[in-house]
N, C-alpha and C positions, 0 to 999 in steps of 0.2 A: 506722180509728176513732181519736178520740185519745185518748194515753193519759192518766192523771193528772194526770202532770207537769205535760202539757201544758195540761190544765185551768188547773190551779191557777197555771200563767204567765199565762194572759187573765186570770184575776181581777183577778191584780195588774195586769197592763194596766191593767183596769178601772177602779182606783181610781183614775188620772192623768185629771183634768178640762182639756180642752185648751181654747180659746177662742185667738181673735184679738182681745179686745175688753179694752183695759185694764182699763178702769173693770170689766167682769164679773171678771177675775182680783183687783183691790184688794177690791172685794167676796169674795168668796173667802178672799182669802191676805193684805189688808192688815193685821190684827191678830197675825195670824200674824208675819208681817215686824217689825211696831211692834213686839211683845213683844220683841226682841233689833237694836235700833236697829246695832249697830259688826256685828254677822256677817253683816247684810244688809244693811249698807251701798250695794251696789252696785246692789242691787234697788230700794230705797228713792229713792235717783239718777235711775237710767234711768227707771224706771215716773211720774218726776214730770216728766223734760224730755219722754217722751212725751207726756205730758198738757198739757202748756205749747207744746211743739213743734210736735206733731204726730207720728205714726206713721210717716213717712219719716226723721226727723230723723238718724237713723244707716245708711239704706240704702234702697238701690229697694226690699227688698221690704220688706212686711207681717212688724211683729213678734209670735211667736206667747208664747205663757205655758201653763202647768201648772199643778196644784195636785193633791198628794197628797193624797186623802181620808182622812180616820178615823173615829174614834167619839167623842161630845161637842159640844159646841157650841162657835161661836167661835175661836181661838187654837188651845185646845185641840182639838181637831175637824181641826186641820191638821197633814201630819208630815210636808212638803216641797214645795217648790215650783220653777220655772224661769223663767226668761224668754231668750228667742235674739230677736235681733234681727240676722239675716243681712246680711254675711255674716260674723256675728261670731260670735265661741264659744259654745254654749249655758251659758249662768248657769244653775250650780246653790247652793242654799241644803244643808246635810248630810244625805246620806242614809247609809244601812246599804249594805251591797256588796248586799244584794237585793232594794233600793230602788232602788240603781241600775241593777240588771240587769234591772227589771221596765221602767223607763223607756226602757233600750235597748234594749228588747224592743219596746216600743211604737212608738219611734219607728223602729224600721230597718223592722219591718212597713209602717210606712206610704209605707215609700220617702224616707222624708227624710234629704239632705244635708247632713251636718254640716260644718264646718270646722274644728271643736274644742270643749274645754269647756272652762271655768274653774270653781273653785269653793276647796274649803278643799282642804287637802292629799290626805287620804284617801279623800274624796270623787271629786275629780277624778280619782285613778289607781282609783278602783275603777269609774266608767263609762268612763276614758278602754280598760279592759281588757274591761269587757264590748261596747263596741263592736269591739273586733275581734273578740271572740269573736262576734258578731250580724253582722259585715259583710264579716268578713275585711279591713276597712282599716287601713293601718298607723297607729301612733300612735306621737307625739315630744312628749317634755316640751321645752315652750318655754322657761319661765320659772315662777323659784320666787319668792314674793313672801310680804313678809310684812306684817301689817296690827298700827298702831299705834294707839293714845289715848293723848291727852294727858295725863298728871298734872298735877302740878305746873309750872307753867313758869318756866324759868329762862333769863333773856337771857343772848346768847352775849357771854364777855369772853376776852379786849378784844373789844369793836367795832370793827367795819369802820367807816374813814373813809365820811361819808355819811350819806343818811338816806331811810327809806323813805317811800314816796308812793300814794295812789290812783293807777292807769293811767286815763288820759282819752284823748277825743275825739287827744289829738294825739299821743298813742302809739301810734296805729293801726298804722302802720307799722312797729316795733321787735315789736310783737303778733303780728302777720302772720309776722312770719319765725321767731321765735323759738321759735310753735308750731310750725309747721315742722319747724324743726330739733329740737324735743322728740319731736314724733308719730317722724320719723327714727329718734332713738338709741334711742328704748322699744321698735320694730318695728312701731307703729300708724301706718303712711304709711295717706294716705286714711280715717283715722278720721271725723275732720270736717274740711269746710272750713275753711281755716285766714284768710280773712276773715271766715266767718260766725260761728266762731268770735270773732274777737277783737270785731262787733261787738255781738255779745253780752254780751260780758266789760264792756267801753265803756259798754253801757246801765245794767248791773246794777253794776257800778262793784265788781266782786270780786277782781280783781288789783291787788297791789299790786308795784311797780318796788322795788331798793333803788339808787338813784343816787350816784353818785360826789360829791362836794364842788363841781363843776362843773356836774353838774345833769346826766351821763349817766346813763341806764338801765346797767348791770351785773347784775342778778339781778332775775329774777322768781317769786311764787307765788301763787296764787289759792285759791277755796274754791268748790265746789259747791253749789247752795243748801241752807238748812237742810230738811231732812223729817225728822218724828219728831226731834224736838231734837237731831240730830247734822248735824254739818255736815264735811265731808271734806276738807281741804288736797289741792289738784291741781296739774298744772303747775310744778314745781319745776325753775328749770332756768336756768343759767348759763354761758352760750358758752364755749369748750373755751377759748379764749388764755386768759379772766377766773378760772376757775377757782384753789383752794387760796387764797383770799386771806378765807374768810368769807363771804362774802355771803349764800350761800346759804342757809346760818344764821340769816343775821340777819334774811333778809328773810323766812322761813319761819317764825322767831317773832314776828313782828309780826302775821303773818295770823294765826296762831293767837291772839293775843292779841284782834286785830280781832273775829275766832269767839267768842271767849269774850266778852268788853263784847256784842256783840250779842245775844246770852240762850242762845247754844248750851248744851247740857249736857254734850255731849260733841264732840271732835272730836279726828280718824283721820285718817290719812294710810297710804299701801301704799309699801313701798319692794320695791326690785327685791334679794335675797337675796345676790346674784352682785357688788352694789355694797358694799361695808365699810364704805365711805368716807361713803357716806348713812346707813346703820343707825346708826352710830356718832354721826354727826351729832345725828342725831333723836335720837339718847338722852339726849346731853348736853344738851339744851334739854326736855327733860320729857315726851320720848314712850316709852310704855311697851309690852310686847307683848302681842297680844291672841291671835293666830294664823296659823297659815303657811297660804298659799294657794297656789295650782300653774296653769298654764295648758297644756294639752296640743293640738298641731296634728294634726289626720288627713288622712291622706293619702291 
């Protein structure tokens, strides 16, 4: 017979509303998200290229979604949510450590294979632990990350010789490699296609190049579309010989700047924790901290 305990773990089960159906989870959990536009950035992202995309757009399989139930209506009525889109790390929004141990309760019951989680710091190590306590599999922190917003911006001086540019039709090619070699150094090989990528970039006209005096590409950044008035700085990245000379900088406050003229309210950027050399960067041009996030692999 079971005991209490064990009752009162299915409850909590209970409360996580699963679907495979976007549009059913935005319903759901989209004001929930909207209410805190930069700590759900990521959800806010994926959940619109889906919609735009398609439901493949990040892998063979079908992406699933969450939503912690409450009491209340609306916003309030919701106290967490997920989204996994295999075979990537389950996105978590914050939960309590028995919020998360109720979720990996639910989901190791149901036999589902993770690969990892992502979420805010405390979050991620509090499911990435209750999963091994649920699976016995092992778990490694990847990568610590932290999430910025803009203030104030402040262009980088001196400037770098040069000047920044929309990426067009005829960058294709400089697009193509350079994510590439971006998906490489982050450890997202096979993220996305890396011409589907840039011709999407191409269409939407969201990367900007910072070229040399000569009219060479040296440094690139982009922006992810806007949802819920924030829009995200992506792709930041500068071939290893071109490196220390600025660029990066300069090309990264123009997008931000581009963000901002276009009616953003806000705009965020994630750097990698382990980088100084970026944090630093970001700061000095007007990005501020919002919160540390974590990625954990299972094994």
């Amino acid at each position: 017979m079971p005991s209490e305990d064990d009752r009162n773990d299915r409850n909590d089960w209970n409360d996580w509303y699963l679907t495979e159906d976007v549009e059913q989870f935005l319903a759901r959990a989209g004001e929930f998200l909207r209410s805190r536009p930069a700590r759900h950035t990521v959800h806010l992202t994926v959940t619109e290229t889906l919609r735009s995309r398609g439901p493949r757009v990040y892998g063979d399989a079908d992406p699933e979604f969450g939503v912690l139930a409450g009491e209340g209506e609306g916003a309030a009525s919701v106290r967490g949510a997920f989204l996994r889109t295999p075979p990537h790390p389950v996105c978590l929004t914050s939960l309590t450590e028995e919020e998360a141990d109720a979720l990996a309760a639910r989901l190791a019951a149901s036999g589902r294979e993770l690969s990892g989680v992502s979420a805010d710091r405390d979050t991620a190590a509090a499911f990435a632990g209750a999963w091994r306590r649920r699976t016995g599999a092992g778990t490694a922190l990847r990568q610590r990350m932290r999430l910025y917003r803009l203030g104030e911006l402040t262009a980088v001086r001196p400037a770098p010789p040069g000047r920044a540019r929309v990426a067009g039709e005829a960058d294709r090619k400089p697009l193509v490699q350079w994510f590439g070699e971006f998906c490489a150094e982050v450890g997202e090989s096979g993220f996305r296609e890396a011409e589907e990528w840039a011709d999407e970039r191409v269409e939407r006209g969201d990367v900007m190049f910072w070229e040399a005096p000569d009219g060479t590409p040296v440094a690139m950044a982009g922006t992810a579309p806007e949802v819920a008035g924030q829009v995200r700085v992506v792709g930041v990245y500068t071939p290893a010989h071109l490196r220390g000379r600025g660029y990066a900088g300069a090309v990264t406050a123009e997008v931000s700047r581009a963000a901002l003229e276009s009616g953003a309210r806000e705009v965020l950027l994630f750097t990698d924790l382990a980088n100084p050399t970026s944090n630093g960067l970001y700061q000095r041009i007007g990005y501020r901290p919002v919160s540390d996030f974590a990625v954990y692999d299972f094994g």
